[in-house]
C-alpha positions as CSV (number, residue, x, y, z in Angstrom):
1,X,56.8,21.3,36.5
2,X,53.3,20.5,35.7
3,X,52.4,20.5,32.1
4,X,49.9,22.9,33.0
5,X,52.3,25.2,34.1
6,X,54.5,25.2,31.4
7,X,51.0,26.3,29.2
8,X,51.0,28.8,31.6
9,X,54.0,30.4,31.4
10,X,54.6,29.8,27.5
11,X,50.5,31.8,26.9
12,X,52.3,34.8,29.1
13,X,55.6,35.0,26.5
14,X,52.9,35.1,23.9
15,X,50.6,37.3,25.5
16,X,53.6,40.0,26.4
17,X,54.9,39.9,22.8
18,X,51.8,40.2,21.2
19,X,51.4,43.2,23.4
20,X,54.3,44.5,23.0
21,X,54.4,44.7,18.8
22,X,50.5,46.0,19.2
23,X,51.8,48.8,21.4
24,X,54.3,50.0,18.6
25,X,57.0,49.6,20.6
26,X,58.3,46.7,19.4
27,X,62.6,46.4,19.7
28,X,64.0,46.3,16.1
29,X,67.9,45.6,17.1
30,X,69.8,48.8,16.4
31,X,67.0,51.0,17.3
32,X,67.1,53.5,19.4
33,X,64.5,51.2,21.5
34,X,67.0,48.5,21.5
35,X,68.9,48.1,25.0
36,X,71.5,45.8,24.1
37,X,74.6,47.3,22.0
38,X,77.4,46.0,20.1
39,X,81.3,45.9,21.6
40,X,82.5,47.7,18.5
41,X,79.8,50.7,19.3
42,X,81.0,50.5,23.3
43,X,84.8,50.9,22.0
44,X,83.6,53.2,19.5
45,X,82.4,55.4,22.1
46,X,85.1,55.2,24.3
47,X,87.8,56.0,21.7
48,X,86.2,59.3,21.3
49,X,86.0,60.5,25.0
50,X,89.6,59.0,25.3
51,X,90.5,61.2,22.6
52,X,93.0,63.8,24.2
53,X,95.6,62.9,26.9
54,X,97.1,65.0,29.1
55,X,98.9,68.2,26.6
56,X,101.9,69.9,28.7
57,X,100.9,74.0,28.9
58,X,103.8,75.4,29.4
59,X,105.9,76.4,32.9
60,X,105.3,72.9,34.5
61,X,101.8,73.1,34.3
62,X,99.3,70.5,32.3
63,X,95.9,70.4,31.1
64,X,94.2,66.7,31.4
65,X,92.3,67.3,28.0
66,X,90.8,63.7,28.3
67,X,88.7,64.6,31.5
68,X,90.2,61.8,33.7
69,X,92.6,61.9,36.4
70,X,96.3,62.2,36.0
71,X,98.9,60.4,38.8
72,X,101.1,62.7,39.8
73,X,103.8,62.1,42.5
74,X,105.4,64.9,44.4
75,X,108.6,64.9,47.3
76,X,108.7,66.3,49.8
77,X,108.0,70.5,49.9
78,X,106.6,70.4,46.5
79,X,103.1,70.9,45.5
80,X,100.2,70.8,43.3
81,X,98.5,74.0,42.5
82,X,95.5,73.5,41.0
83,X,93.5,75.6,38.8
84,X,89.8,76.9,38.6
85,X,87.7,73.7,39.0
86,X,90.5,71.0,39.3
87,X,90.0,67.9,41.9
88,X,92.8,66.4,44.0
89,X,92.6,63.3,45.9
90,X,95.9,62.4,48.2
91,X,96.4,58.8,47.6
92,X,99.2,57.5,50.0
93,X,101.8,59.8,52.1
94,X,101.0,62.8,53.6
95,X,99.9,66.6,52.5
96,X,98.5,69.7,54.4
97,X,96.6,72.4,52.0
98,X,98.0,75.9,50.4
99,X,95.0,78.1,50.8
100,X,94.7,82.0,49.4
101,X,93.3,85.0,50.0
102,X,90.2,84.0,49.0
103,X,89.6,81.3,50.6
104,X,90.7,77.7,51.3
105,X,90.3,74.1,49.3
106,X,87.2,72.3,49.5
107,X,87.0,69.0,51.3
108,X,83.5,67.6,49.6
109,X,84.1,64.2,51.3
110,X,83.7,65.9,55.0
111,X,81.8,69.2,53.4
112,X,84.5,71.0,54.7
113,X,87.2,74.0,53.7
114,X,90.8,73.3,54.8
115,X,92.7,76.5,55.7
116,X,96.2,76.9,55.0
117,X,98.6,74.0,56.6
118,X,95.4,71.6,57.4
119,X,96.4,67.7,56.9
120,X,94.9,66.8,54.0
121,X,93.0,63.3,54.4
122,X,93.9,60.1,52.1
123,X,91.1,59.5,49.9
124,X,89.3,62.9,49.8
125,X,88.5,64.5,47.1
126,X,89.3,68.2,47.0
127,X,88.0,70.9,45.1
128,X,89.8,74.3,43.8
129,X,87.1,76.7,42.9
130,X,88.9,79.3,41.6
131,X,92.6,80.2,39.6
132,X,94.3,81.8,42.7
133,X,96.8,79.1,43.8
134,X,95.1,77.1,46.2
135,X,96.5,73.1,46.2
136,X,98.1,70.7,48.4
137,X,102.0,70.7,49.6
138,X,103.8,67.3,50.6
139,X,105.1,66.7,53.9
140,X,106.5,63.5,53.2
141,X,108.4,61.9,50.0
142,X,106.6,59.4,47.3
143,X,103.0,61.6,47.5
144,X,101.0,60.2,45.0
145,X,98.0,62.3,44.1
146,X,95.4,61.7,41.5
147,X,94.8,65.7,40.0
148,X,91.8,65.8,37.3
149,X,91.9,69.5,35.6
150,X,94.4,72.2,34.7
151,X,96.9,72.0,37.6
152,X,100.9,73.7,37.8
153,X,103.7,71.3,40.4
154,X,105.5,73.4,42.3
């Protein structure tokens, strides 16, 4: 590199900073202008959302206070009845949906509703809208599923 270009490129630095502070935006660290934050504040904030694991409610059912998802694994003929809101995602074996009178459990993956007994798809991720005991059944043994929400096994 010339030395030229090395003038060049050192005046443009200058030139940017000395815009930047008369613009009155220049970074102070900690600011609230300042992009770069400390590991202590990133593990700060995490310890607060983490606050709250999953709290039992009674009757098999369970809250996941925390906002996460839960494993949960099911055998054969059991199921997962989710409440108002909850997401389910099948992660390995094999499931068909419980529907109600209402209506059936939303697939959002594929955009669409799977009526009562549909296969449910690994790696979907379902949606009860409402409290009325719609959910997924297993139809084989070791069903893992990933439940996020208030949800009752069955």
């Amino acid at each position: 590199m010339s030395a030229a270009a090395i003038v060049f490129v050192l005046a443009g630095v200058w030139l940017g900073q000395v815009t930047k502070a008369d613009s009155g935006t220049s970074i102070v660290p900690g600011s609230a202008n300042d992009p770069v934050v400390t590991k202590s504040y990133v593990d700060q904030r995490l310890a607060a959302l983490g606050q709250g694991g999953p709290v039992s409610s009674g009757s098999g059912g369970s809250v996941n206070a925390g906002g996460g998802f839960v494993v949960v694994t099911l055998q054969s003929g059991q199921s997962v009845v989710g409440g108002a809101g909850s997401e389910i995602i099948l992660r390995s074996g094999s499931a068909t949906a419980i529907s109600s009178a209402s209506g059936a459990v939303s697939d959002v993956t594929t955009g669409a509703d799977l009526a009562q007994g549909s296969t449910v798809s690994k790696n979907h991720l379902l949606i009860v809208s409402r409290d009325d005991g719609r959910g997924i059944q297993a139809t084989s043994n070791s069903v893992y599923v990933l439940v996020s929400g208030s949800h009752q096994i069955k």
